[in-house]
C-alpha positions as CSV (number, residue, x, y, z in Angstrom):
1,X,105.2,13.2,-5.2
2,X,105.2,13.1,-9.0
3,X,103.3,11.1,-10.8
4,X,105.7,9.0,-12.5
5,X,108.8,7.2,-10.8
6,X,112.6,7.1,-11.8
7,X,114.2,3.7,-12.6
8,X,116.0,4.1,-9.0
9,X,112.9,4.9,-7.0
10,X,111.2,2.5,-8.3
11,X,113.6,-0.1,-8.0
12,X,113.6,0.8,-4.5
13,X,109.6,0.3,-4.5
14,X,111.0,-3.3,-5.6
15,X,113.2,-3.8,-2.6
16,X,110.7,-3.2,-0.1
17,X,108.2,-5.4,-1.7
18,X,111.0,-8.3,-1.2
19,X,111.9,-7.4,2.0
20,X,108.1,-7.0,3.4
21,X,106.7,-10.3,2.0
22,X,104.4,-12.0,4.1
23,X,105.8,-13.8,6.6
24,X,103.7,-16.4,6.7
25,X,103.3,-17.8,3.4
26,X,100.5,-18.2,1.2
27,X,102.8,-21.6,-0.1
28,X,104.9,-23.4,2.6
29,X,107.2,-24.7,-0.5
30,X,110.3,-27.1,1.8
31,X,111.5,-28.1,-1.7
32,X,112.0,-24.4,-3.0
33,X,114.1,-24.1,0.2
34,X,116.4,-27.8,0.4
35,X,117.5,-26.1,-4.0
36,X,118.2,-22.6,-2.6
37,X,120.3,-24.4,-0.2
38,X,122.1,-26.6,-2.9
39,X,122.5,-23.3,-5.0
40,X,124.9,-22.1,-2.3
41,X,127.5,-24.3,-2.7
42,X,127.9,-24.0,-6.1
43,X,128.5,-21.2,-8.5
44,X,126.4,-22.4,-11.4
45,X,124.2,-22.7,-9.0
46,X,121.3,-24.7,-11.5
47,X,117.5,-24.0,-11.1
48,X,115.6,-26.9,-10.1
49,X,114.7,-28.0,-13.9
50,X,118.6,-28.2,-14.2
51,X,118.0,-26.3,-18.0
52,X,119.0,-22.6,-16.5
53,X,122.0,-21.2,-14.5
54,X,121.0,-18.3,-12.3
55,X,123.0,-17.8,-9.3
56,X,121.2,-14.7,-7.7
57,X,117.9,-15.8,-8.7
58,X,115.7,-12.7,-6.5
59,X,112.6,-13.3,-4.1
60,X,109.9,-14.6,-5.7
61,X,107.6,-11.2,-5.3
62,X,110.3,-8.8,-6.9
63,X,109.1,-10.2,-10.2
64,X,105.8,-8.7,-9.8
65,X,106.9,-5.4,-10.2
66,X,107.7,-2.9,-13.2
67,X,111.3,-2.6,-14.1
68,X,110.9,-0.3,-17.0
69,X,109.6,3.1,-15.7
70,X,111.1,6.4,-17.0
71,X,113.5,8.2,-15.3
72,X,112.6,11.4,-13.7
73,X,116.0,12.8,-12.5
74,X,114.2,16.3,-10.5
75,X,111.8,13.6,-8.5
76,X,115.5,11.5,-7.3
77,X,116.7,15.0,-6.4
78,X,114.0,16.3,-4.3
79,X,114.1,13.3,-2.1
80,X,117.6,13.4,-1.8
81,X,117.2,16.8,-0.6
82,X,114.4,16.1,1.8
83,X,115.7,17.1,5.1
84,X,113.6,13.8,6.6
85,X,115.2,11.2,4.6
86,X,117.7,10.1,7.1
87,X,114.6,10.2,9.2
88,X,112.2,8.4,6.6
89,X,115.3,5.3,6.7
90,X,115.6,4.7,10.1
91,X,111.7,4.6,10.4
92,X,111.8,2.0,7.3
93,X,114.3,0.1,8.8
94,X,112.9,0.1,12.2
95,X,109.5,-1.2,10.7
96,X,110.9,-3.9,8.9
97,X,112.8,-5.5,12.2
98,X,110.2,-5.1,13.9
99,X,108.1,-6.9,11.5
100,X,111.2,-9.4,11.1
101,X,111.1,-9.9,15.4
102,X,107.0,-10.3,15.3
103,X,106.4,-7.6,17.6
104,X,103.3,-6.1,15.0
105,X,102.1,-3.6,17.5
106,X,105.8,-1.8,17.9
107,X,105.5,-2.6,14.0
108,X,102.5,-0.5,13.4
109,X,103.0,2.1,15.4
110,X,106.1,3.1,13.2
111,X,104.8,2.6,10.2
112,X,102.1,5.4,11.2
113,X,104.7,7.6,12.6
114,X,106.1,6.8,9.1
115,X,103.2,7.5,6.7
116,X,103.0,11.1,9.1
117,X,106.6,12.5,7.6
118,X,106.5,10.3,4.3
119,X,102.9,9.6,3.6
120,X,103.1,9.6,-0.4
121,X,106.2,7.6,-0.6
122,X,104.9,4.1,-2.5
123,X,107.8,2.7,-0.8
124,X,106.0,3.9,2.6
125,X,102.5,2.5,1.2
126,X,104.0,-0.8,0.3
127,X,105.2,-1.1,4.2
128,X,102.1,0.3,5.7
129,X,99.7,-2.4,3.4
130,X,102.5,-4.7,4.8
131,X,102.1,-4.4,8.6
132,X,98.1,-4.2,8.1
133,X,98.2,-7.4,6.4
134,X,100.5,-9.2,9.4
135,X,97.6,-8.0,11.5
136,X,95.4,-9.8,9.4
137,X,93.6,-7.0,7.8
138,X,94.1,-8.5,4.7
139,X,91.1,-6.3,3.0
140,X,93.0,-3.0,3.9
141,X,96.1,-3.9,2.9
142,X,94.2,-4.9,-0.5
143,X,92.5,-1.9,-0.7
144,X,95.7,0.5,0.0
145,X,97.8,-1.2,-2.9
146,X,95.0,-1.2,-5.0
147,X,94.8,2.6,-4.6
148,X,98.4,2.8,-5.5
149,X,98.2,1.4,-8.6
150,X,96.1,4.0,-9.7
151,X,97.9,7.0,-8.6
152,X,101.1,5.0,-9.9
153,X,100.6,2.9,-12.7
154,X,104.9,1.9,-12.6
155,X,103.2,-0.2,-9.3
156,X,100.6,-2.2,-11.0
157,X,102.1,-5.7,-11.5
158,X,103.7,-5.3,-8.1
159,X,100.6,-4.7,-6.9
160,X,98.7,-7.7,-8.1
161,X,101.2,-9.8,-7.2
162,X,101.1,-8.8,-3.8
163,X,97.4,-8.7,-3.5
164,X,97.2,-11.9,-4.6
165,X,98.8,-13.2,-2.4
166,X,96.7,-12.1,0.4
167,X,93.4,-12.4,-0.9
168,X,94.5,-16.2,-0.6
169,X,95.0,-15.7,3.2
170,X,91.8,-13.9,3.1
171,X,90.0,-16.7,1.5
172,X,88.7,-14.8,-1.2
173,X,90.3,-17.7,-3.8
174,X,87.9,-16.5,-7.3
175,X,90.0,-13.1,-6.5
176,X,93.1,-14.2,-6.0
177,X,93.0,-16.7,-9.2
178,X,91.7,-13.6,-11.7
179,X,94.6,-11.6,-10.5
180,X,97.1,-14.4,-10.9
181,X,95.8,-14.6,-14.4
182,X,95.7,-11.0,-15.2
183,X,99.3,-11.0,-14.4
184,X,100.1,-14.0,-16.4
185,X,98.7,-11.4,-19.3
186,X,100.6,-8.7,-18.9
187,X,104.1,-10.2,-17.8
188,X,106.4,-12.1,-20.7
189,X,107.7,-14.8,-18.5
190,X,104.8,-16.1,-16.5
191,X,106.5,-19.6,-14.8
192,X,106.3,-17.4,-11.3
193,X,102.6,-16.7,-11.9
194,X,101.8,-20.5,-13.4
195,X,104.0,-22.0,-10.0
196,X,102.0,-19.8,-7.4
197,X,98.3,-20.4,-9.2
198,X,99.0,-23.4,-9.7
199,X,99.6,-24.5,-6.5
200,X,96.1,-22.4,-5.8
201,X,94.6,-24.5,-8.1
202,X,95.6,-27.8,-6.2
203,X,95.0,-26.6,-3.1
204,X,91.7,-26.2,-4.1
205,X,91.2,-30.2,-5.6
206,X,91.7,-28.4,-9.4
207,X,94.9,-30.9,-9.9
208,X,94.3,-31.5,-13.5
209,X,93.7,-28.2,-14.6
210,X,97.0,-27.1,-12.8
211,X,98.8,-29.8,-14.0
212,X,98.3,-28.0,-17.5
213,X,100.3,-24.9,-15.6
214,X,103.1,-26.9,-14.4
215,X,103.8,-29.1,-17.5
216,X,104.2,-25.3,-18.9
217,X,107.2,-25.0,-16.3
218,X,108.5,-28.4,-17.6
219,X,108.4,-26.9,-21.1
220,X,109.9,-23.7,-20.3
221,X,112.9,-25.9,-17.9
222,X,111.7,-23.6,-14.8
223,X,110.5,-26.0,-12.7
224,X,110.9,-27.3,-9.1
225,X,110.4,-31.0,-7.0
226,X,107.3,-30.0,-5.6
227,X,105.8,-29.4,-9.0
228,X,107.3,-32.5,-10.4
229,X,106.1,-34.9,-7.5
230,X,102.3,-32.8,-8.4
231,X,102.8,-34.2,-11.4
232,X,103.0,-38.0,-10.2
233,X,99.6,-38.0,-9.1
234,X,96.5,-36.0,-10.6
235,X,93.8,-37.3,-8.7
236,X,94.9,-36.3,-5.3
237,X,98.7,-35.5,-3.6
238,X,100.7,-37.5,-2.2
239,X,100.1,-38.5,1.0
240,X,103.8,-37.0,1.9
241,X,103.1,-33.6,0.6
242,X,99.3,-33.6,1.8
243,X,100.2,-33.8,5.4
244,X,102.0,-30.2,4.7
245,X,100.6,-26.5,5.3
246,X,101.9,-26.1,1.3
247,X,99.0,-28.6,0.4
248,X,96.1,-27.5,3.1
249,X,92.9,-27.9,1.5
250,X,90.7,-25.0,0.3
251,X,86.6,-25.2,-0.4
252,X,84.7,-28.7,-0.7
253,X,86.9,-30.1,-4.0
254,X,90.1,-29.6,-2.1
255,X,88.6,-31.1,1.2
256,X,87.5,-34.0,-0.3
257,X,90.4,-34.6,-2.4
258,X,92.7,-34.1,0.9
259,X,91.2,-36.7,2.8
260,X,91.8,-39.2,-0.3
261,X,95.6,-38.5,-0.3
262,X,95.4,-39.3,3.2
263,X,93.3,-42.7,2.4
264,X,90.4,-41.7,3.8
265,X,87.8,-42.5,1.0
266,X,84.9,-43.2,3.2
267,X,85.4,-39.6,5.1
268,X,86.2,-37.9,1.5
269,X,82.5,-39.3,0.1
270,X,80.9,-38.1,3.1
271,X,82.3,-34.7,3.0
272,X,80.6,-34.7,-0.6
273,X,77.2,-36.5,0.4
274,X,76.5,-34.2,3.4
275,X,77.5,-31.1,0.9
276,X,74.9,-32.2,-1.5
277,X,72.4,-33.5,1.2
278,X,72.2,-29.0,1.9
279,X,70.0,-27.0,0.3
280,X,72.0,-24.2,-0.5
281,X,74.5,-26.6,-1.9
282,X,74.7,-27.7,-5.6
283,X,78.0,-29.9,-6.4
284,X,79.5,-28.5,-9.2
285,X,80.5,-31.0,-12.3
286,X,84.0,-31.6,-10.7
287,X,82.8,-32.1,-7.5
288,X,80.3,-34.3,-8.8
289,X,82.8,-35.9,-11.0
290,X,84.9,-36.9,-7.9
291,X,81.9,-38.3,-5.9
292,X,80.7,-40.7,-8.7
293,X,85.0,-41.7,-8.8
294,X,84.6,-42.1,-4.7
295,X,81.5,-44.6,-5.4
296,X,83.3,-46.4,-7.9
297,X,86.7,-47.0,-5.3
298,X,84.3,-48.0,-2.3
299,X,81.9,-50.2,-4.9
300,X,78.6,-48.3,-4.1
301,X,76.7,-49.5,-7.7
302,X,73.4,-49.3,-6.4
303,X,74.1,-45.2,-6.1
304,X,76.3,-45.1,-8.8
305,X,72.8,-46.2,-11.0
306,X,71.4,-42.7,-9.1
307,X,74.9,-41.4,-9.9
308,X,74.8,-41.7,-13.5
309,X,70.9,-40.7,-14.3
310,X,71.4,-36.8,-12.6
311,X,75.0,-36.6,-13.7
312,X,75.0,-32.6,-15.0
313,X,75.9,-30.8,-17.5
314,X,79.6,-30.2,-18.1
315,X,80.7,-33.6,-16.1
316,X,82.2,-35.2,-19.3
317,X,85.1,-33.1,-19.5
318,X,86.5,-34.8,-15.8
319,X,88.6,-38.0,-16.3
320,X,86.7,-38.5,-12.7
321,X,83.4,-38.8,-14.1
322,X,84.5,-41.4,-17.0
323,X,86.4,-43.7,-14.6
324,X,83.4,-43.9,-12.5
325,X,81.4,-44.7,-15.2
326,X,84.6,-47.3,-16.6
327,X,83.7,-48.9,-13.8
328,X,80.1,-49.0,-13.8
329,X,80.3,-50.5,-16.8
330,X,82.6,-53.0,-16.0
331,X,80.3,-54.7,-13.2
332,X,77.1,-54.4,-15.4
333,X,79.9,-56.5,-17.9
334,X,79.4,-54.1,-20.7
335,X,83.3,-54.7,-21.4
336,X,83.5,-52.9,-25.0
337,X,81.9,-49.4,-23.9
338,X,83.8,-49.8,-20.0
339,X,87.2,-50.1,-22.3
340,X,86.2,-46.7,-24.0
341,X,85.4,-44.9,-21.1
342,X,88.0,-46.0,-19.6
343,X,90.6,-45.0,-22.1
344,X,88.9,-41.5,-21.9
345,X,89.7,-41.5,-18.1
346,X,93.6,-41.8,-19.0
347,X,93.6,-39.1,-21.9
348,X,92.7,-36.6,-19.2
349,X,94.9,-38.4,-16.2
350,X,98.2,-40.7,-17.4
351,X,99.0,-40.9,-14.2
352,X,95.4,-42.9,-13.2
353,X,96.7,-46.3,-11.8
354,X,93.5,-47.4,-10.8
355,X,91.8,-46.6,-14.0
356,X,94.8,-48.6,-15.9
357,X,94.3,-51.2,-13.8
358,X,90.3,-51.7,-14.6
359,X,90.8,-51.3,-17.7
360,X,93.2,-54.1,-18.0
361,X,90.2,-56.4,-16.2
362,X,88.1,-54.6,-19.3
363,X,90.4,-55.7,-22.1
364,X,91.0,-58.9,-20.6
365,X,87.3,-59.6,-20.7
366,X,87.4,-58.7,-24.5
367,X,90.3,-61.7,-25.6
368,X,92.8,-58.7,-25.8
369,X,95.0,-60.1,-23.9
370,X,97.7,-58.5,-25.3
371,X,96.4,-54.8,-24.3
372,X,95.2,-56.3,-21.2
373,X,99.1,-56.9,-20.0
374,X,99.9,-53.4,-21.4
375,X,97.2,-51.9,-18.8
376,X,97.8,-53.4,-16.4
377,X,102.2,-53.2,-16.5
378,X,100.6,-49.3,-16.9
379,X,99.3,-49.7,-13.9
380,X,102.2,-51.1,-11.9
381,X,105.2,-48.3,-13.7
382,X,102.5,-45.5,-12.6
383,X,102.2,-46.9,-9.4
384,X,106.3,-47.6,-8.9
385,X,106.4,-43.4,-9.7
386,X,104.4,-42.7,-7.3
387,X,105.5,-44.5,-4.5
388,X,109.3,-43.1,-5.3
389,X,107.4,-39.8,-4.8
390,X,106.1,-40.0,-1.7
391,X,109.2,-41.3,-0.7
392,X,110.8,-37.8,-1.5
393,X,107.5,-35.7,0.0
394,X,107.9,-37.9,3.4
395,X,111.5,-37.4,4.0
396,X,114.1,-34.7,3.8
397,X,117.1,-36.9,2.5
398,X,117.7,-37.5,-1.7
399,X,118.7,-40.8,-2.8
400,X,119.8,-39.8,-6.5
401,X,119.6,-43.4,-7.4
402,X,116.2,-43.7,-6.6
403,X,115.8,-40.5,-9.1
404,X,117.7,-42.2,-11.7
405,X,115.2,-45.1,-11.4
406,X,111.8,-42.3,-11.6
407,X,113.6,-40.7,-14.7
408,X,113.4,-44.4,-16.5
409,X,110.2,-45.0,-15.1
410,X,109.0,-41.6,-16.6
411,X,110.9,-42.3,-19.7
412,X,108.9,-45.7,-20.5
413,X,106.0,-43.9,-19.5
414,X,106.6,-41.2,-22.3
415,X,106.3,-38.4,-20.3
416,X,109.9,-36.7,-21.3
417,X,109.4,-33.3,-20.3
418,X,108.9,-34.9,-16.8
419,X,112.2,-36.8,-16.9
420,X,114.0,-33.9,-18.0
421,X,112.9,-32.0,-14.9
422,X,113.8,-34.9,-12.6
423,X,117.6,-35.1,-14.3
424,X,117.5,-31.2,-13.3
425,X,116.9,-32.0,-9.7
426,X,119.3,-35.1,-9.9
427,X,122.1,-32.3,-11.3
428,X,121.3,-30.1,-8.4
429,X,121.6,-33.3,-5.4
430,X,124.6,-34.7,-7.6
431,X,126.3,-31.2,-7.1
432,X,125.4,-30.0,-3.4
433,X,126.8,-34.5,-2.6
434,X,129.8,-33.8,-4.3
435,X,129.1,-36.5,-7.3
436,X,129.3,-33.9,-9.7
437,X,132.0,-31.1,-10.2
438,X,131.2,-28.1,-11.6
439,X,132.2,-29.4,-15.7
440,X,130.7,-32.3,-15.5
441,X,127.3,-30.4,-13.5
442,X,127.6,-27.8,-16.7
443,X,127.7,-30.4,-19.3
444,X,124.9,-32.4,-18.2
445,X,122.4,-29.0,-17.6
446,X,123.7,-28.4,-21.6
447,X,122.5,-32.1,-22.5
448,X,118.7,-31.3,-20.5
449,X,118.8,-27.9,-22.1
450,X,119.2,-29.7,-25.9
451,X,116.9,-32.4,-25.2
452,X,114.5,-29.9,-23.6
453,X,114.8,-27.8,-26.8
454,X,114.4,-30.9,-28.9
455,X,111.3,-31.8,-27.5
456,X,109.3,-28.9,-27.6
457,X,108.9,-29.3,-31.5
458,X,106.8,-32.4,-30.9
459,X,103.0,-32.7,-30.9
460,X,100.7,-35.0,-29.7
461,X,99.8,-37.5,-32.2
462,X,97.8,-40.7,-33.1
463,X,101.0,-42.9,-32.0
464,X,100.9,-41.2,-28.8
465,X,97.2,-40.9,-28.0
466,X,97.2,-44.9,-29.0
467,X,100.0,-45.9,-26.3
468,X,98.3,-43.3,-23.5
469,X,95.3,-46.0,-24.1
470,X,97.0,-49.1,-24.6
471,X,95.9,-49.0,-28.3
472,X,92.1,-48.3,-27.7
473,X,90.7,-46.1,-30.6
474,X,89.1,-43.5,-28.5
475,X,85.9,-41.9,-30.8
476,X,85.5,-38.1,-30.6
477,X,84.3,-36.5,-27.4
478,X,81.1,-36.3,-26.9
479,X,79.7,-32.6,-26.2
């Protein structure tokens, strides 16, 4: 085999990464599916954001790989000529139905028979690493792709897609996440990589700092409901998409913050407490973070005193840490400094109802009762969001009224990008219910587009960071 690939061999490299995905997926995503559906009965078929029209958008893991090789016309030609190729197709073929029917031991067997008459195909490779990883031997698989890549460069991106992919099935998470991000180097449009780290990221209790990924999506108009309803609530999903495999909890943050979406703070603080009650366990500042938040909600002050006094290095940066503290303060009636941490608890999370809603009972306490009221209104928009959200994560039918209500909601809560997504979605509902011909679908995706467009010239600025804290002046951080 030579050592570079043509445009169609490789392409072909591309097809049998689509059609030997994992079957069982690293991201159970119900939303992704309910759009593809609505694409199908339209030809504009809009993307979830509503701001792009792509009506054969591919599998998700042919945009891992290299589309740009050179050609090498005598490499096409001597496999053409290979007196097994009609042998090396059936065997493909027969491997992938197999793999399609479940039966992994009729699976495997021809995939070996395979790699005996076509062993240096990357095609062959590719299936082989496919059928070890159904088995479960996801460090194999790894390895043998990971080999590839550096016999065939062409494969690399591929290759780390894949990978990825099932080093999160294998558990190995710090892996996984370094080759998401490697990939979100080398690739020009990275909203595949952001939506599947991201969605790592949550999984493992990181909502905040995936949040960052998927308000990229809104900016870029490539986002879906899933991410959108993420984006409702930072400190823990909603209970609707928690109880699903697409949000199963990974590592002690992601436990922890599960069993809060589910409403269980008492079990969530003792996951925490009996981690840091073992010796070979140190919380880490965002775990830490979340336990001094967990005190706070079930009003443990005498340990939140403890809480506060061994707080580590590298806490500060959690809006967790500075509600718990927000609150802290509150009780011990230090109203002025409780306002300020507070307001530092919503520049990290907007969408931090309960943290709003103390710091109303803060600026109330001051004689600003004028601020107070905005708080707390806060409070009760955030809260309206959120419960429309769950509404959507709990159940598979779409009121597009009820979106049209989010969208305002989102609009008084000056999050536009967010809005912008949700009249995507309501386009793509509007369309598969017949409210919207094709025209009138087209004109309003323009209107998203332009707005979208429009927005992505602003910054963040003093008017804006002032109505995020109800018009507290918020000093500096401190290091």
């Amino acid at each position: 085999m030579p050592s570079s690939f043509s445009r169609s061999a490789m392409m072909a490299v591309v097809t049998l990464v689509v059609m030997c995905g994992c079957s069982s997926e690293a991201v159970v995503d119900e939303t992704r599916q309910n759009n593809d559906a609505i694409r199908e009965t339209s030809e504009i078929a809009p993307t979830d954001s509503g701001t792009e029209i792509n009506a054969t958008e591919p599998d998700r893991r042919s945009r891992f790989a290299v589309q740009d090789s050179e050609i090498d016309a005598s490499a096409v030609e001597s496999m053409e000529q290979n007196p097994t190729a009609s042998e090396v197709d059936r065997l493909q073929e027969d491997t992938i139905t197999a793999l399609d029917s479940g039966n992994l031991d009729t699976a495997f067997e021809l995939v070996r028979e395979l790699r005996r008459v076509d062993s240096e195909n990357p095609q062959t490779i590719f299936l082989m690493a496919r059928v070890l990883a159904e088995k479960h031997r996801f460090r194999q698989a790894v390895k043998m792709l990971d080999d590839l890549a550096v016999e065939f460069p062409e494969t690399h991106l591929a290759v780390l897609g894949q990978t990825a992919e099932w080093l999160v099935f294998q558990g190995d998470w710090q892996s996984a996440e370094e080759r998401y991000r490697t990939l979100s180097s080398l690739v020009d449009d990275t909203s595949l990589v952001d939506r599947l780290l991201s969605r790592l990221l949550m999984r493992q209790g990181r909502r905040v700092e995936a949040s960052k990924l998927l308000k990229r999506l809104c900016r870029v108009g490539n986002v879906e409901e899933m991410d959108l309803r993420s984006l409702l609530s930072l400190s823990c999903a909603l209970p609707g998409d928690a109880a699903t495999d697409a949000f199963e909890p990974i590592g002690l943050e992601g436990t922890a913050r599960h069993a809060i979406s589910m409403r269980q703070l008492g079990m969530a603080a003792e996951i925490l407490q009996q981690a840091a009650s073992e010796s070979s366990v140190v919380l880490g500042p965002a775990e830490y973070a979340l336990q001094g938040r967990l005190l706070a909600l079930l009003e443990e002050f005498e340990q939140l005193t403890k809480w506060i006094k061994s707080a580590p290095a590298g806490v500060r940066q959690y809006s967790d840490y500075w509600f718990a503290l927000g609150a802290y303060q509150l009780q011990q009636a230090d109203f002025s400094t409780a306002a300020e941490s507070l307001g530092r608890a919503v520049l990290r999370d907007q969408t931090d109802y309960q943290a709003y809603r103390i710091l109303g009972e803060a600026l109330k306490q001051l004689g600003k009762a004028e601020q107070a009221k905005m708080a707390i209104d806060r409070a009760d928009l955030i809260e309206q969001t959120i419960s429309l959200g769950n509404d959507m994560a709990s159940n598979a039918q779409r009121d597009v009224r009820k979106i049209s209500v989010l969208i305002e909601l989102l609009e008084r809560l000056q999050r536009p990008m967010e809005a912008l997504g949700w009249r995507g979605i309501q386009v793509a509902y509007g369309r598969a219910n017949a409210m919207l011909d094709d025209a009138a679908a087209r004109n309003v995706l323009q209107m998203i587009n332009q707005k979208r467009l429009a927005q992505l010239g602003e910054t963040e600025n003093k008017a804006k960071r002032l109505f995020v804290t109800c018009g507290i002046e918020i000093p500096p951080d401190v290091k």
